[in-house]
SEDO-936282 format. One record per residue (C-alpha): x, y, z. Coordinates in nm, 2 decimals. Layout:
N
X	Y	Z;
...
***
This chain:
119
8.19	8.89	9.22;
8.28	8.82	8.85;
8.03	8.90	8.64;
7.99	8.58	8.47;
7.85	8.44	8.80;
7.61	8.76	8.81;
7.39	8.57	8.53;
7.30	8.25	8.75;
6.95	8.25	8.89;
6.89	8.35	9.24;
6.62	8.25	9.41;
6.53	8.27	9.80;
6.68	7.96	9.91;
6.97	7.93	9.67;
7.24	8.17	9.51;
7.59	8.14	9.37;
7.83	8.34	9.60;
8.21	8.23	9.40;
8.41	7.92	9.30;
8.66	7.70	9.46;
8.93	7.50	9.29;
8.91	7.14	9.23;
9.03	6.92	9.32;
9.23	7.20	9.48;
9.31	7.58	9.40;
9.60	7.59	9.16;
9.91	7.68	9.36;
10.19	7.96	9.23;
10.56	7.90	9.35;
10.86	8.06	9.30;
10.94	7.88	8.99;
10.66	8.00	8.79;
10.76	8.38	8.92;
11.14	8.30	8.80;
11.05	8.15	8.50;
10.78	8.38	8.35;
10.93	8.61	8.13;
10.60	8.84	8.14;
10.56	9.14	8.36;
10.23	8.98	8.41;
10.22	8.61	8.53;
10.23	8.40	8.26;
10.14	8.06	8.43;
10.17	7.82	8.14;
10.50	7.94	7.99;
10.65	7.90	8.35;
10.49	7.52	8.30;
10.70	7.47	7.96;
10.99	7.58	8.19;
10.92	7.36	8.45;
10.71	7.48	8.70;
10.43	7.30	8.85;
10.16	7.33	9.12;
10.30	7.38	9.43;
9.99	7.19	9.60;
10.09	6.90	9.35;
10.38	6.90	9.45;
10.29	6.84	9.81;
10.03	6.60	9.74;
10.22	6.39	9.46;
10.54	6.35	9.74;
10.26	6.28	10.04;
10.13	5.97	9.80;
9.83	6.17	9.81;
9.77	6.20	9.44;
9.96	6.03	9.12;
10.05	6.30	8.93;
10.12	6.69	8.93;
9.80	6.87	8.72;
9.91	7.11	8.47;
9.71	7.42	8.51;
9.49	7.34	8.20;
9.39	7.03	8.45;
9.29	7.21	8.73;
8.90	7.28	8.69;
8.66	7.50	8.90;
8.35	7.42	9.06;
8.04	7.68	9.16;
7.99	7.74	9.56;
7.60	7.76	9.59;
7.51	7.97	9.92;
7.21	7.75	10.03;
6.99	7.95	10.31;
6.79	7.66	10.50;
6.84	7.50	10.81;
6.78	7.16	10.67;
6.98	6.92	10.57;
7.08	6.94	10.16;
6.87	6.58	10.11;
6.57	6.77	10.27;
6.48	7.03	10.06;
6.27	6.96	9.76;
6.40	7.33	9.58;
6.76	7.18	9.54;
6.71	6.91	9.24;
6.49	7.16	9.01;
6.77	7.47	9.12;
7.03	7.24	8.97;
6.81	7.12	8.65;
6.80	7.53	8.58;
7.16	7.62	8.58;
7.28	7.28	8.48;
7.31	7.43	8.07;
7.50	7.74	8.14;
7.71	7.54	8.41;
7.84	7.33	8.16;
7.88	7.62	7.86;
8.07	7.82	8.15;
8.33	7.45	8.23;
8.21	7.45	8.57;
8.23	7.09	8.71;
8.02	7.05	8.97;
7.90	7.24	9.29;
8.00	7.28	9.64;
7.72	7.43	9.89;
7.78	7.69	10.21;
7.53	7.72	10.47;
7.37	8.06	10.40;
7.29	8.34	10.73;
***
């Protein structure tokens, strides 16, 4: 798990486990591997040379979004591993949980949350 994600509170009930993409996980395509000139993936000189999100790409020829995001646009969002068997509107815990990580949530650019049913 990366470190940074080490630092948020646990607490029985509640604990961040990763992050997910949003609105969806930035996709590489053969463009940005042709056109970086790096040994290591360099994804935003491959954008100067045209390449784009491959998942834009899908979605902006689907009519399923506007535009193709540039990398920069693409923005993540904290999973929060939530063990209860109740529904998410049912447990009193998850408002204050939120209150307490919403500062560093926001330093960190996170931009919102996404919950998994914990074991």
């Amino acid at each position: 798990m990366d470190a940074k994600l080490e630092k948020y509170p646990k607490t029985k009930l509640f604990r961040i486990i990763d992050t997910i993409g949003v609105p969806h996980t930035y996709c590489i395509s053969a463009q940005h591997l042709a056109n970086s000139s790096s040994p290591y993936l360099d994804i935003q000189e491959a954008e100067r040379k045209g390449a784009i999100c491959d998942v834009c790409r899908h979605r902006v020829h689907g009519k399923l979004q506007d535009k193709v995001l540039s990398y920069e646009e693409h923005k993540q969002a904290l999973v929060i591993e939530v063990k209860s068997d109740k529904e998410l509107k049912d447990i009193p815990e998850l408002p204050a949980y939120l209150k307490k990580i919403k500062s560093r949530t926001e330093k960190d650019g996170y931009v919102g949350f996404v919950f998994k049913k914990g074991d």
